[in-house]
N, C-alpha and C positions, 0 to 999 in steps of 0.2 A: 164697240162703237167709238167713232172719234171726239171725243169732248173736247176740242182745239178749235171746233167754230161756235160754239154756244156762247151768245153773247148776251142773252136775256133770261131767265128765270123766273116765272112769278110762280106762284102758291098761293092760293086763296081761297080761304073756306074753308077749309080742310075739317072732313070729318075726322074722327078719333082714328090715331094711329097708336099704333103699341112702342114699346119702347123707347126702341132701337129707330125707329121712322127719321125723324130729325136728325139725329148724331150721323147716322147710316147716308143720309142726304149728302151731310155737309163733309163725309171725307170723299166725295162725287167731287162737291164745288171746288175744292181747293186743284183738281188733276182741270179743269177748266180754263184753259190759259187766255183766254179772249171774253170772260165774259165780265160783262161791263156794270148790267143791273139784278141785282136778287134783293125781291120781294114777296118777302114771308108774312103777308098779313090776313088776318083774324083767322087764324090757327091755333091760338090758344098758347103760344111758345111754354115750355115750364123753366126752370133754371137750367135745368140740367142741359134739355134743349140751347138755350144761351151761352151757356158755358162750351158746348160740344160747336156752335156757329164759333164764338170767339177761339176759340184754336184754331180754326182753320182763318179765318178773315186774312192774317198777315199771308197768308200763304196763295192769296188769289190779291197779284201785285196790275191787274190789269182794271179792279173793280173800282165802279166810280160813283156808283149809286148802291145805299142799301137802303131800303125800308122795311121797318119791323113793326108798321102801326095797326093797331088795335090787336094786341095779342094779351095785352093785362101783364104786361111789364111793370115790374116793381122796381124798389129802389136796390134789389140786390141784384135783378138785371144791371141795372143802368151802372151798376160799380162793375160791374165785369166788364159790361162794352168798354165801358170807360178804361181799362185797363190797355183795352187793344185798338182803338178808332186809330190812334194817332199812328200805331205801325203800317198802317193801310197807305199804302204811299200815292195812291190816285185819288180815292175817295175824295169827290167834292161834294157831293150829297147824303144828307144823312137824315131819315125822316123816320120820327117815334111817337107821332101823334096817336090820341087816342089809346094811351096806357096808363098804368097809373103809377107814375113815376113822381114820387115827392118831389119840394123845392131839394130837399137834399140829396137826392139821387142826378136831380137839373145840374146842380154844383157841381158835381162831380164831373158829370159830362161836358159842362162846362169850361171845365178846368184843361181837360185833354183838347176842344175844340179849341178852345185858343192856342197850341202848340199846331193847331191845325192851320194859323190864321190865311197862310200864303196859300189854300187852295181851297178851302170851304167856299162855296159858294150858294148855298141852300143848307136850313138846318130847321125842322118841323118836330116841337115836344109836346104842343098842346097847351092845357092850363097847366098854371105856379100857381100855389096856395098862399103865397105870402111876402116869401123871401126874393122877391123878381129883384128888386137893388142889386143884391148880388150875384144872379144872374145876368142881370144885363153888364154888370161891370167887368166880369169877365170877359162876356158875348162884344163888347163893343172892341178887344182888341182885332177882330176878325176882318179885317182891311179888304179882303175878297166877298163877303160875304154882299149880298143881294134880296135876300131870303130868307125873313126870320119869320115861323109862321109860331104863335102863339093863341091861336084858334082856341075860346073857351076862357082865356083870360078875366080879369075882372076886369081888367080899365082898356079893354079892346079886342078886337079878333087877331089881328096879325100885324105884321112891322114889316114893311120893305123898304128895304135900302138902294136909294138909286145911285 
C-alpha cells in the first residue's frame, strides 16, 4: 500500500495489544511522508511503547501535530519525549493532557519546548503539582505560542495567549 498520502492517524481506545503492537505501528509512521497528525490516546502507551514512538518521531519531518493524552505517561515518558520534540522540525502542536507527568518531568519538557519557541503554537500537559514558577518560566519564552492548556491546575483551567 502507498503510505505517501496518509496525512491523519488517530488510535483510540485501544484494547490490549501484545508486544510488538506500538513499536510495529510506529516503524509504519516514520515510511509516511505526508502525515501531519498522530494521536495515540487512552491506549495505555508503556515506556517502551514511548521510547519505540520517540525513534521514529525525527524521522516523520512533515508531522505537525502529536497527541499522546491520557495514556498514564509518567515522568520517564516525558524525559524521553523530551529528548526528541525538538528534532521534529514542523511540529507546532504538542498535547499530553491527562497523564501523569510530574512538575519534573513538565521541566523537562519544558526545557526542549522552549528551543521550540519559533513554531510551537499549541502545547496541552494538564495539572503541575507545584513547581508551575518554573514551568511557566521556561514556557513564557515561546513567542508563537497561543495555547497553553493547563486544564486541572490549581489556580485555573487553562492560559491562552492572544
Amino acid at each position: 500500500a502507498d503510505n505517501s498520502t496518509v496525512r491523519t492517524i488517530t488510535i483510540q481506545e485501544l484494547g490490549p495489544t501484545d508486544d510488538d503492537g506500538i513499536p510495529a505501528l510506529a516503524q509504519t509512521f516514520k515510511t509516511m511522508n505526508s502525515l501531519k497528525e498522530l494521536t495515540l490516546k487512552e491506549i495505555g502507551l508503556s515506556s517502551d511503547d514511548v521510547d519505540a514512538l520517540a525513534s521514529v518521531l525525527p524521522e516523520i519531518p512533515s508531522l505537525e501535530r502529536l497527541n499522546l493524552c491520557s495514556n498514564g505517561l509518567g515522568d520517564d515518558s516525558a524525559a524521553i519525549l523530551s529528548s526528541v520534540l525538538g528534532k521534529c522540525p514542523n511540529l507546532r502542536v504538542v498535547e499530553l493532557g491527562g497523564n501523569q507527568i510530574s512538575d519534573t518531568g513538565a521541566l523537562a519538557l519544558s526545557d526542549v519546548l522552549s528551543s521550540m519557541s519559533d513554531r510551537l503554537i499549541s502545547f496541552s500537559i494538564g495539572s503541575l503539582l507545584g513547581k508551575e514558577q518554573g514551568f511557566m518560566k521556561n514556557i513564557s519564552s515561546l513567542e508563537n505560542l497561543s495555547t497553553l492548556d493547563l486544564s486541572g491546575n490549581k489556580n485555573g483551567s487553562s492560559f491562552a495567549n492572544a
